[in-house]
Each structure stands twice: as C-alpha cells, then as structure tokens.
N, C-alpha and C positions, 0 to 999 in steps of 0.2 A: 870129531875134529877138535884139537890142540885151540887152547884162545888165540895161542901167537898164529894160528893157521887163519882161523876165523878172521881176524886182524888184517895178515897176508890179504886174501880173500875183497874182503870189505876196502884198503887200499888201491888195490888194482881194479876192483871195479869204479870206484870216485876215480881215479885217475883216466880210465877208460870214457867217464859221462866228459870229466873234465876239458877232455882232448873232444869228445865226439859234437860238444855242445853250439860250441860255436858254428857248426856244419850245418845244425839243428833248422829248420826249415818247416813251419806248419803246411798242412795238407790245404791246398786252395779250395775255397768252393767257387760254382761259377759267378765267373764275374769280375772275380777278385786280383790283384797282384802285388807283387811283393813291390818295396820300396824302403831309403835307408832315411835318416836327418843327419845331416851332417851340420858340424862347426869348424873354425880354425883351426880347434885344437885336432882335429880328424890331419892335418897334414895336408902336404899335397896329393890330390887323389887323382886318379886316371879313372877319366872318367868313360872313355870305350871301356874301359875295361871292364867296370862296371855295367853298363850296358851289357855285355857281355855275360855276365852274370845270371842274367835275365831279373834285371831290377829295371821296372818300369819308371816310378816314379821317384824323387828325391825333394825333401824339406830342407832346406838351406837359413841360416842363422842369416837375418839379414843386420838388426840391431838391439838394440838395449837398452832399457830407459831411455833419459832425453836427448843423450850426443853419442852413445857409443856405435863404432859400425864393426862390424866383425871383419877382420884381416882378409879374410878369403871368400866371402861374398861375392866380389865383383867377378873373381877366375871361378867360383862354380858354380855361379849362376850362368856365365858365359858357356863354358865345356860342357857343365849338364845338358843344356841345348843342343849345342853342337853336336852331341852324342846319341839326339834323340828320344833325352828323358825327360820327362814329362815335370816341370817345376813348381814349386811354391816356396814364397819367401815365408822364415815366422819371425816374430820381437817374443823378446823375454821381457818380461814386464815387472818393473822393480818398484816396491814400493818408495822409494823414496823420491818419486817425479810423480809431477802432477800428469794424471793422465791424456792429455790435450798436449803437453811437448813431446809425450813419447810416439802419438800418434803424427805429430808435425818430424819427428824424428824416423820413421817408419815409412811414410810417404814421399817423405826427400827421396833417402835412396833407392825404395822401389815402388816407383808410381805405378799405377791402378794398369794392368792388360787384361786381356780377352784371351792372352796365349799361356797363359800358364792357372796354376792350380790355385784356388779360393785362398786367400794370405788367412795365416792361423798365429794365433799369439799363446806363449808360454808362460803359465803359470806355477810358479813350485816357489817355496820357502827355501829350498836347498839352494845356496849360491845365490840366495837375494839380499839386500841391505838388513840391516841390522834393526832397523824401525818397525813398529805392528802396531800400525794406527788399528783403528775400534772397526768394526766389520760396515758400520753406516758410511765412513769415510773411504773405505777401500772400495764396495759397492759404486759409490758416485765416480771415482775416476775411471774403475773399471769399465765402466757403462761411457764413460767418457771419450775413451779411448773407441769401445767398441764405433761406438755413433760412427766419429769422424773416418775410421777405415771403412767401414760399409758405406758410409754417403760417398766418398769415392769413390771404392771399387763397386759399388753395387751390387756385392753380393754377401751371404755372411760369412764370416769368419768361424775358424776355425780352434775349439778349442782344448788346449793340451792341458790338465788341470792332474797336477800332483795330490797324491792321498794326503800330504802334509799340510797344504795350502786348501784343496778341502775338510778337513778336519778344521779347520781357522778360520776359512772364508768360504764357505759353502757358494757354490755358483753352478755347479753343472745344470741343475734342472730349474733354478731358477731366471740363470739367463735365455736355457731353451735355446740352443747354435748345437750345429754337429758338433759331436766329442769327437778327441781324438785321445785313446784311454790304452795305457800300461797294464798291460798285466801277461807277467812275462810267463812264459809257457803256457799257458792256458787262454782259452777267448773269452773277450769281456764279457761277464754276464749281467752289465747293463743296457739299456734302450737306449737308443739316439746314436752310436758311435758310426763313424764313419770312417774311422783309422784307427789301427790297433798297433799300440807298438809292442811285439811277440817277447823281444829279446833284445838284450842291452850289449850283449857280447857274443855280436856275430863276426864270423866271417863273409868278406865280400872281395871279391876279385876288385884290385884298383884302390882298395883303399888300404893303407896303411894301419897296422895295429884289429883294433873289434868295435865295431859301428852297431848303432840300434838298429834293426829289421823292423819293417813297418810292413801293414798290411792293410792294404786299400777295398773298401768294397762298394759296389755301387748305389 
C-alpha cells in the first residue's frame, strides 16, 4: 500500500471514529444509568426529548461563586422534572469568594429537597478566576462551603474534582465525599466514584449541539 493510500486509509477511519463517537455509549452494568450536566451554554433543551433518549438522570448548573445564577437553571430544573428525570443542582466553585457566600449563594436558589439528587459542587482551574491562594487557604473555604451545604441539605455532597485543580489542591481522598470523576472512554480506575462522566461530546436527543454523558452507579 502507496503512503498516499495508507493516509487515505488512516483519514477515513479518524473521520469514521469522529462521526461514530459522539453515539458512543458505555456498556451498563447493573444498576447503573446514563445521565448528562448540562449549563446555559447547552441552549434550550427539550427535555422529553431527552428523556426519551433513555437519560435518567441530569446535573444542572445552578451558580457560581458568590452572586452568579446560570441563565437556564430555573427552565431545566423546572422541564427536567417535568419530564421525569431524575435532578441535582451543582456550583462551580471559584476561587475568588469566600467560601461561606458561595454556599449562601447556592442555597438561595436551590434550597435543601428530598426530591431530587445529593447537590454536588465543581471543582476545575479551567474557567476559574485568575487568583491561587496557598493550598491551607483554599482547603479552609473549601471545607467552608462543604459544612454549610450538608448542614442543610443533610446529606453529602457531591464531588466533581478536575485533574488540574487536583494536581494544585489535592482533595478527593482527603475530603472523603462521593466522586464524581472524568475520564473519558474509559471507567474511573479510582475508589469512591459514584458518577462517571464517559464523554464530553455526546450526543443526546433534545439537546442542541454535544453534551457530557454521565454515568450513575449505585
């Protein structure tokens, strides 16, 4: 075989994965089911439609540091419902607020239920403020934050902890709370995870554009 054929070849198969990927769908084990996060930027989403899909559960942006509330919170928290997917609000957690307003900011918009899924908070360096106080200082708000959302909702929290914000601020196994851990194509090969998210660019009936696929296990 010619390089230009090899080439050929090697093209049409990346563009094959390319096209096939977002379809891409891990094998459940029992117990388990699929589910997406969504945020504003996801668009307006139909969410039967989703349903429909056979997505049980969906992670909804609810806010952000100390005042921000995500544009489309209120309608997919509302339609998720409605549609009989199963809910959880998360906050992105920024360093540059003390961690005691982001939890006062967190709890305005979605106070403590029984009806929806353990509220889980996000952690990543990517898309966070520009500040990196010392690891003792981010520790204490961290812990700050967690307090006041489990003393209300009563239950723990759930945590989405990026490889970049762990490399900086190590927490998974020292705070000890369900993970909820990345790693795309493949299943987490740590302990404690209780949400996996598969893939960053799926497809999903209902939602515009390629949404995270999550995977829920009991």
């Amino acid at each position: 075989m010619t390089g230009v054929a090899v080439a050929a070849v090697a093209c049409i198969a990346a563009a094959t994965w390319y096209l096939a990927l977002p379809r891409w769908r891990p094998e459940l084990r029992p117990g388990e089911r699929y589910g997406i996060d969504v945020a504003s930027h996801q668009g307006q989403i139909d969410w039967p439609a989703v349903a429909a899909d056979h997505i049980g559960f969906a992670y909804v942006k609810a806010t952000e540091g100390g005042d921000f509330v995500d544009g489309r919170f209120a309608y997919n928290w509302r339609e998720a419902g409605r549609s009989g997917i199963d809910r959880g609000a998360y906050h992105f957690f920024t360093l540059c607020t003390p961690g005691a307003a982001q939890a006062e900011n967190f709890l305005r918009v979605i106070p403590p239920t029984t009806a929806s899924l353990a509220p889980a908070v996000d952690f990543e360096l990517a898309g966070n403020c520009t500040r990196r106080p010392d690891d003792d200082a981010v520790r204490r708000q961290v812990q700050v934050f967690i307090d006041r959302v489990e003393q209300a909702w009563r239950r723990p929290v759930v945590l989405y902890v990026g490889d970049d914000w762990e490399a900086r601020y190590p927490i998974r196994r020292r705070i000890g709370r369900p993970l909820w851990q990345r790693r795309i194509l493949r299943r987490p090969d740590i302990p404690g995870w209780t949400m996996w998210q598969a893939s960053g660019k799926a497809h999903v009936e209902g939602v515009p554009g390629l949404v995270d696929l999550d995977v829920e296990r009991p």
